[in-house]
SESEGU-617789 format. One record per residue (C-alpha): residue number from 1; chain; x, y, z. Coordinates in Angstrom, 3 decimals, always signed. Example, Ala and Ser with C-alpha at 12.3 -4.5 7.8 and 13.67 -1.06 7.14 Angstrom:
residues 2
NODE  num  chaine         u         v         w
NODE    1       A   +12.300    -4.500    +7.800
NODE    2       A   +13.670    -1.060    +7.140
This chain:
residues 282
NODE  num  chaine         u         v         w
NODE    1       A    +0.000    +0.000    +0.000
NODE    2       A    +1.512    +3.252    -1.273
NODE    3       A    +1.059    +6.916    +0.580
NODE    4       A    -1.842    +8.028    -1.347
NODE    5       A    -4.061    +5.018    -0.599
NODE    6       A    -3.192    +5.105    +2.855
NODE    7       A    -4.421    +8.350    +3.006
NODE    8       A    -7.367    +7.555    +1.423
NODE    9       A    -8.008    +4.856    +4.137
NODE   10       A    -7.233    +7.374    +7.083
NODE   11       A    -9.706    +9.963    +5.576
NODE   12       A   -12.247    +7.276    +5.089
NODE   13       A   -12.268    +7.018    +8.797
NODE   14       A   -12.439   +10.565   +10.366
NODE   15       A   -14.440    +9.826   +13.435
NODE   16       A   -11.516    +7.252   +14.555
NODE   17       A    -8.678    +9.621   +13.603
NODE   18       A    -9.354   +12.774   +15.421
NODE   19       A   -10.492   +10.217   +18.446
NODE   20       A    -6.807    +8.971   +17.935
NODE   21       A    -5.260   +12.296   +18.238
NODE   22       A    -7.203   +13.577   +20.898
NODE   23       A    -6.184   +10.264   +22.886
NODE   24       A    -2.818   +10.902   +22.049
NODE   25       A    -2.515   +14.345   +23.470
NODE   26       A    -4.617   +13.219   +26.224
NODE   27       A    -1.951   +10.570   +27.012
NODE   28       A    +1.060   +12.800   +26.383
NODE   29       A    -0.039   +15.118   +28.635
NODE   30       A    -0.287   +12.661   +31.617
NODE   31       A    +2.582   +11.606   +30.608
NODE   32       A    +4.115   +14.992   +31.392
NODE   33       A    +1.931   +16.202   +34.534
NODE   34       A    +0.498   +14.979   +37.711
NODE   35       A    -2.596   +16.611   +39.653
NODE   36       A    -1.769   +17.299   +43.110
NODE   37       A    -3.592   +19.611   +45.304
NODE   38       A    -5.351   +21.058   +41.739
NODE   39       A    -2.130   +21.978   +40.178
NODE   40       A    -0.007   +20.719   +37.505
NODE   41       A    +3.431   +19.163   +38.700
NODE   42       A    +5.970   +17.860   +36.174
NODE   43       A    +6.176   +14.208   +36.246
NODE   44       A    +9.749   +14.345   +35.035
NODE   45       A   +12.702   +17.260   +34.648
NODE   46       A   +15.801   +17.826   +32.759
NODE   47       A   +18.573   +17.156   +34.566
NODE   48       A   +22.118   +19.085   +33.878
NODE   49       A   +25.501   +18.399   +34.532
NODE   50       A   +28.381   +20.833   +34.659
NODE   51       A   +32.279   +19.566   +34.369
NODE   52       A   +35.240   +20.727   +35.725
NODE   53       A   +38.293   +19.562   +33.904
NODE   54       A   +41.492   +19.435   +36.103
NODE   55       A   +45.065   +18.419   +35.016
NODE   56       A   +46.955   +15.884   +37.191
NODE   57       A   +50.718   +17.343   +37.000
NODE   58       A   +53.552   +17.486   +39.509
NODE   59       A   +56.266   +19.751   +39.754
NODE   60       A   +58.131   +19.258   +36.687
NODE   61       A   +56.322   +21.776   +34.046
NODE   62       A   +54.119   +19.598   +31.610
NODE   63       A   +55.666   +21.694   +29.133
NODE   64       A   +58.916   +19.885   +29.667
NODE   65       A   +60.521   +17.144   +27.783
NODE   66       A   +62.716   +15.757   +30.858
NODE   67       A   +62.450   +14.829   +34.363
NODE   68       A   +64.788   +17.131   +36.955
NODE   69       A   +67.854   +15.857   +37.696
NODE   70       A   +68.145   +13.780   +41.072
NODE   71       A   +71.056   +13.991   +43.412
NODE   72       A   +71.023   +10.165   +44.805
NODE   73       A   +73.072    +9.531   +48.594
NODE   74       A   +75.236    +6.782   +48.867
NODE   75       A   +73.295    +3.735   +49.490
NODE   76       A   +70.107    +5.172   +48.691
NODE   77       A   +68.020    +4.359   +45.090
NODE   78       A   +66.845    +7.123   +42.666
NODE   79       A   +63.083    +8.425   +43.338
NODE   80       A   +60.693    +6.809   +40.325
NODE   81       A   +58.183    +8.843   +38.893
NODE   82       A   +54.338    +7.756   +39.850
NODE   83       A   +51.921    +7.353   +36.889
NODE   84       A   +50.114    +9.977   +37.341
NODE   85       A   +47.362    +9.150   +34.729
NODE   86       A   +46.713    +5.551   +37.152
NODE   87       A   +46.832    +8.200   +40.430
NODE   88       A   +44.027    +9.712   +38.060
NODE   89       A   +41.822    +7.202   +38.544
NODE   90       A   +42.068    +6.864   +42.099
NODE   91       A   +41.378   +10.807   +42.749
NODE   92       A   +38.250   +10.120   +40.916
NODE   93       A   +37.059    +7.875   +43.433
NODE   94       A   +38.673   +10.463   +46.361
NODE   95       A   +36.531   +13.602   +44.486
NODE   96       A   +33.037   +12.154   +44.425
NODE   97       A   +33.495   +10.516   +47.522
NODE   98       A   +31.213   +11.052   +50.468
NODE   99       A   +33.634   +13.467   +52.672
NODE  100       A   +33.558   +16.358   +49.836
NODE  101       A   +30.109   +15.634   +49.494
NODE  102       A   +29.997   +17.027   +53.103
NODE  103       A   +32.192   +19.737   +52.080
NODE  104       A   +30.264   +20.939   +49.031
NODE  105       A   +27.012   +21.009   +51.379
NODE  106       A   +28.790   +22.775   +54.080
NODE  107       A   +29.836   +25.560   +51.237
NODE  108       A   +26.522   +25.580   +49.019
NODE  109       A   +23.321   +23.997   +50.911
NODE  110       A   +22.192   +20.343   +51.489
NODE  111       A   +22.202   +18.216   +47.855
NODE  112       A   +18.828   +17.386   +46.915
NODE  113       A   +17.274   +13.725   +46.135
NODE  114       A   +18.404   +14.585   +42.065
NODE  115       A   +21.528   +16.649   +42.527
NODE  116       A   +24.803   +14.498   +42.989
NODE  117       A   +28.871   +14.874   +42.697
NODE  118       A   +30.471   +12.232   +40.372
NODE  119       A   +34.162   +12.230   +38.306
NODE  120       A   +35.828   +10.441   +36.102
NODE  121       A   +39.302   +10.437   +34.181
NODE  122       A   +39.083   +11.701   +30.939
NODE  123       A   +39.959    +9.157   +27.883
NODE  124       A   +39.390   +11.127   +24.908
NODE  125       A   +40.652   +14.027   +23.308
NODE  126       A   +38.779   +16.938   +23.899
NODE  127       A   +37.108   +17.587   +20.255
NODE  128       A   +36.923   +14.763   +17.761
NODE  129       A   +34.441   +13.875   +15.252
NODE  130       A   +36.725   +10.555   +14.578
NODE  131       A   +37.281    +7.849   +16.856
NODE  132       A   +41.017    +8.165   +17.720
NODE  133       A   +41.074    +5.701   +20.195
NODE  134       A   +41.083    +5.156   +24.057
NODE  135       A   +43.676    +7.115   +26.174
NODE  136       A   +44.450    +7.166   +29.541
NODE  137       A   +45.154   +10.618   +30.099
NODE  138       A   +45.667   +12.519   +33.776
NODE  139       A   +42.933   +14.941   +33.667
NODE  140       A   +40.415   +14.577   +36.167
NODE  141       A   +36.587   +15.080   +35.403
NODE  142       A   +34.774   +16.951   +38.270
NODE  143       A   +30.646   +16.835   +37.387
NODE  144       A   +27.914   +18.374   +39.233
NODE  145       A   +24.266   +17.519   +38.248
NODE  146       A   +21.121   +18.936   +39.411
NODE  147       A   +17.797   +20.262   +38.108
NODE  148       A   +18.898   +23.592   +38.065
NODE  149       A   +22.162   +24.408   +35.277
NODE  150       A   +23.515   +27.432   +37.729
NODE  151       A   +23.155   +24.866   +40.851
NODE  152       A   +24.920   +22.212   +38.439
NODE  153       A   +28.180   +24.309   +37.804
NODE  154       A   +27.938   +25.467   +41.624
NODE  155       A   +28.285   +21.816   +43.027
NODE  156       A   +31.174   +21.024   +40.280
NODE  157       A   +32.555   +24.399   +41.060
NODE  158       A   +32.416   +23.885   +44.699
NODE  159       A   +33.452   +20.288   +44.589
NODE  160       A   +36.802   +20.913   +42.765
NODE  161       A   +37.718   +23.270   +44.807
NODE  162       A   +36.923   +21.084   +47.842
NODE  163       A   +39.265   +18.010   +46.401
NODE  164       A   +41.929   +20.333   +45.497
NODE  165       A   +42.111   +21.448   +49.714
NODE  166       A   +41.593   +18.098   +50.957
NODE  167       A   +44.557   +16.623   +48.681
NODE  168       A   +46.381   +19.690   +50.374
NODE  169       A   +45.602   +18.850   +53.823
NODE  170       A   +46.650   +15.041   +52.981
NODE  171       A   +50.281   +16.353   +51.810
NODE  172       A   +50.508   +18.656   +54.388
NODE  173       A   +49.364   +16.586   +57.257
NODE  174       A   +52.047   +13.880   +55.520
NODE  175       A   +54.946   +15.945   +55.162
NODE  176       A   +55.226   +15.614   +51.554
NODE  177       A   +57.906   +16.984   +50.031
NODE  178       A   +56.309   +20.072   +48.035
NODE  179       A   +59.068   +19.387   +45.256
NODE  180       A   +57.088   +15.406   +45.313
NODE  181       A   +53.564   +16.995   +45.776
NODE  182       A   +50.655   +16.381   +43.473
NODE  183       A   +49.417   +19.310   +41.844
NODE  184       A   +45.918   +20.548   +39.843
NODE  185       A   +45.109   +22.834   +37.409
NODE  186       A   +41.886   +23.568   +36.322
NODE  187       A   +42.142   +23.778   +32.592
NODE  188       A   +38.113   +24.194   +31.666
NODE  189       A   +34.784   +25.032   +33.114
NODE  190       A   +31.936   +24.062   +31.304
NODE  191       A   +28.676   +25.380   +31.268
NODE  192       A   +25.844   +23.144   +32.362
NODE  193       A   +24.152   +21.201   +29.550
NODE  194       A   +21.701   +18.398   +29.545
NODE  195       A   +22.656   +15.227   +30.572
NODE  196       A   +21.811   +12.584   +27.863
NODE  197       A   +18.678   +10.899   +28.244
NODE  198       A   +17.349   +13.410   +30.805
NODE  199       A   +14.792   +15.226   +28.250
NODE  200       A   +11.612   +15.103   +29.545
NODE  201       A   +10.281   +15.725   +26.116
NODE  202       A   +11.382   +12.496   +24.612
NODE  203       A    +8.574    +9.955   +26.811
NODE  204       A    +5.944   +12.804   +25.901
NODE  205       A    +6.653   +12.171   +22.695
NODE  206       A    +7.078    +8.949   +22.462
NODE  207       A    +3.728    +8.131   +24.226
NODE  208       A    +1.744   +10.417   +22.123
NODE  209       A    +2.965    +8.868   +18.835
NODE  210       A    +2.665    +5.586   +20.195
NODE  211       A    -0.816    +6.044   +20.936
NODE  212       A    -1.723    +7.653   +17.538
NODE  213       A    +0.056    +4.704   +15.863
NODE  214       A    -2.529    +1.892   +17.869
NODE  215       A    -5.698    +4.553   +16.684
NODE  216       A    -4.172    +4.365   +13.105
NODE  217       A    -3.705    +0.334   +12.931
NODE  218       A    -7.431    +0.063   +14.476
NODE  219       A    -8.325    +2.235   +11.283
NODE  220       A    -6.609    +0.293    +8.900
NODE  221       A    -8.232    -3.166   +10.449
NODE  222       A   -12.015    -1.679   +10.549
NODE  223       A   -11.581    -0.275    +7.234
NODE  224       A   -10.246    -3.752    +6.279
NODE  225       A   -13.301    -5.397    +7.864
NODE  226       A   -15.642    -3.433    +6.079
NODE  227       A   -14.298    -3.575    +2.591
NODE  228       A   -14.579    -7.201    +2.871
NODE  229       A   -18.040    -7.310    +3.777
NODE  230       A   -18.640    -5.280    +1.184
NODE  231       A   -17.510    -7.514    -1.400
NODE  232       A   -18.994   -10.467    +0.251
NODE  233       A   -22.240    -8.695    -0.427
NODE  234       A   -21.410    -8.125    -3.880
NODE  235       A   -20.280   -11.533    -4.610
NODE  236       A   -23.745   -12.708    -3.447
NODE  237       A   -25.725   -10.335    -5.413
NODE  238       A   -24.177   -10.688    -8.884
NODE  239       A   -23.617   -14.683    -8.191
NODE  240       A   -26.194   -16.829   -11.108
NODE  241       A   -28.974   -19.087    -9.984
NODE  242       A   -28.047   -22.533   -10.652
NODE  243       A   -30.461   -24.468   -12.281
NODE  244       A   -32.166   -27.339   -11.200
NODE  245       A   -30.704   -30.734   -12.964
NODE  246       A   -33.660   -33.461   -13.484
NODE  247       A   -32.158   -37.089   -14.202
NODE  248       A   -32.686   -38.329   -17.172
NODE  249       A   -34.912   -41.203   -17.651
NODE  250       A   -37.295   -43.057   -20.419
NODE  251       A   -40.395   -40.662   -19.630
NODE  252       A   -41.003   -36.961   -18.732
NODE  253       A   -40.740   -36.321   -15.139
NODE  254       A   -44.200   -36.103   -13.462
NODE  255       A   -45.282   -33.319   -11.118
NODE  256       A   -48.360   -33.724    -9.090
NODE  257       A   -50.123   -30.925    -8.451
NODE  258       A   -52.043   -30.699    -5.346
NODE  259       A   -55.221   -28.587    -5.129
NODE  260       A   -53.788   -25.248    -3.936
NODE  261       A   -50.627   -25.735    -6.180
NODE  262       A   -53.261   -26.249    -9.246
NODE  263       A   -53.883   -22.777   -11.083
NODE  264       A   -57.294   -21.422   -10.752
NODE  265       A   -59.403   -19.899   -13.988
NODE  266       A   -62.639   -18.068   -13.273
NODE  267       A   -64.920   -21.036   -14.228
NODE  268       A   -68.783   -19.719   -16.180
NODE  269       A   -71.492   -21.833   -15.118
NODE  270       A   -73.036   -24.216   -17.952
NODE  271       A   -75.501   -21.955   -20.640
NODE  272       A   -78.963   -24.493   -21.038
NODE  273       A   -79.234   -26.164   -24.358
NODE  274       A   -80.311   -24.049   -27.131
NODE  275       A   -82.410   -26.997   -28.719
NODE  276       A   -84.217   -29.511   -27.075
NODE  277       A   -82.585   -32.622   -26.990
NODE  278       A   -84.741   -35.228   -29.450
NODE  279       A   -86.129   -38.346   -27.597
NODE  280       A   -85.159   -41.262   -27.598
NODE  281       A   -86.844   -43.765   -30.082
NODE  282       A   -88.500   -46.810   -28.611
């Protein structure tokens, strides 16, 4: 069936199809809204998520192409760089962990039942529209999400920050050498976007068109239905008699009449003689 005859079978059907897309909306819009206390609430919201970008570095410049040299005492063995992209990984687990958590909400308010702290390592390069590959680079992801896209970059702002003094108060209270310390730069803010698959529009839509696609498949069966009654009825109407095969045999076949079956004639009564019958001779 091509476009135009589906149309043809939609319009045939108008009472179904506008009941279809009132349904639809109808459906859609619970979908979207609860009734409480005669108001409309949002059944779902958008959430957003704001990232803080931090490099990993100690205190040989990044922009260097060797490692300091090392004085090395009798008897002692020369320091060995830590990977700092594996230490990466680990500060991700230390900067969405539950003591900056208490940090953040000492600094910005209490997080609510949708707004939460997470980070990551970063293991792809920045802009690509090509997949270059997996890396495993030190740059640590700080992400706030919440409801709200200023509250989002607030908790990601204020968690960052909160890592970055904690890590301090870890070397200090360790008496880390500050030529040995761990250092982070924060190399890019971002603004707070949508997280993916937080739309609230997409169920909306997807219920409303999935209701007006059941209203359009009960059109196409009814319409179905009655086009083949119709030709059943036409089939019957335009179908010949058959006729009635006597057996053949040596005479004609015989059909008694009965009384009421026998076809009635107006019948005159007898007219008298005109002439006189003669007598009869002795």
């Amino acid at each position: 069936m091509n476009l135009t005859n589906a149309l043809r079978v939609i319009g045939r059907h108008p009472v179904l199809l506008v009941l279809g897309i009132m349904m639809a909306l109808l459906a859609a819009f619970a979908t979207a809204f609860k009734v409480e206390t005669l108001s409309l609430t949002p059944r779902t919201a958008a959430q957003y998520q704001a990232q803080t970008q931090v490099l990993v570095t100690d205190s040989t410049s990044v922009f260097s192409s060797r490692n300091p040299a090392q004085a090395v005492p009798q008897g002692q063995t020369a320091a060995t760089a830590r990977d700092l992209s594996s230490l990466t990984v680990v500060y991700a687990y230390l900067a969405s962990s539950d003591e900056i958590q208490k940090k953040v909400e000492a600094q910005i308010g209490k997080l609510g039942p949708n707004e939460s702290i997470t980070a990551d390592q970063r293991t792809t390069q920045p802009t690509s529209t090509t997949n270059t590959g997996t890396y495993r680079l030190p740059i640590l992801e700080v992400i706030g999400t919440s409801p709200s896209p200023s509250r989002a970059e607030r908790i990601s702002a204020a968690a960052t920050k909160a890592f970055e003094n904690e890590v301090a108060t870890q070397q200090s209270g360790a008496a880390v050498d500050p030529a040995s310390r761990v250092k982070f730069q924060t190399i890019r803010a971002e603004k707070a976007t949508v997280a993916d698959g937080s739309n609230p529009v997409l169920p909306v839509i997807a219920v409303g068109v999935g209701v007006l696609i059941a209203f359009l498949a009960i059109i196409f069966a009814a319409d179905n239905v009655r086009t083949t009654r119709r030709e059943s009825r036409q089939r019957a109407a335009t179908a010949p008699v058959a006729a009635v095969a006597w057996p053949i045999t040596d005479t004609a076949p015989q059909v008694a009449m009965t009384a009421s079956a026998q076809p009635q004639y107006p019948v005159a009564p007898p007219s008298p003689a005109r002439y006189p019958q003669p007598a009869g001779r002795s």
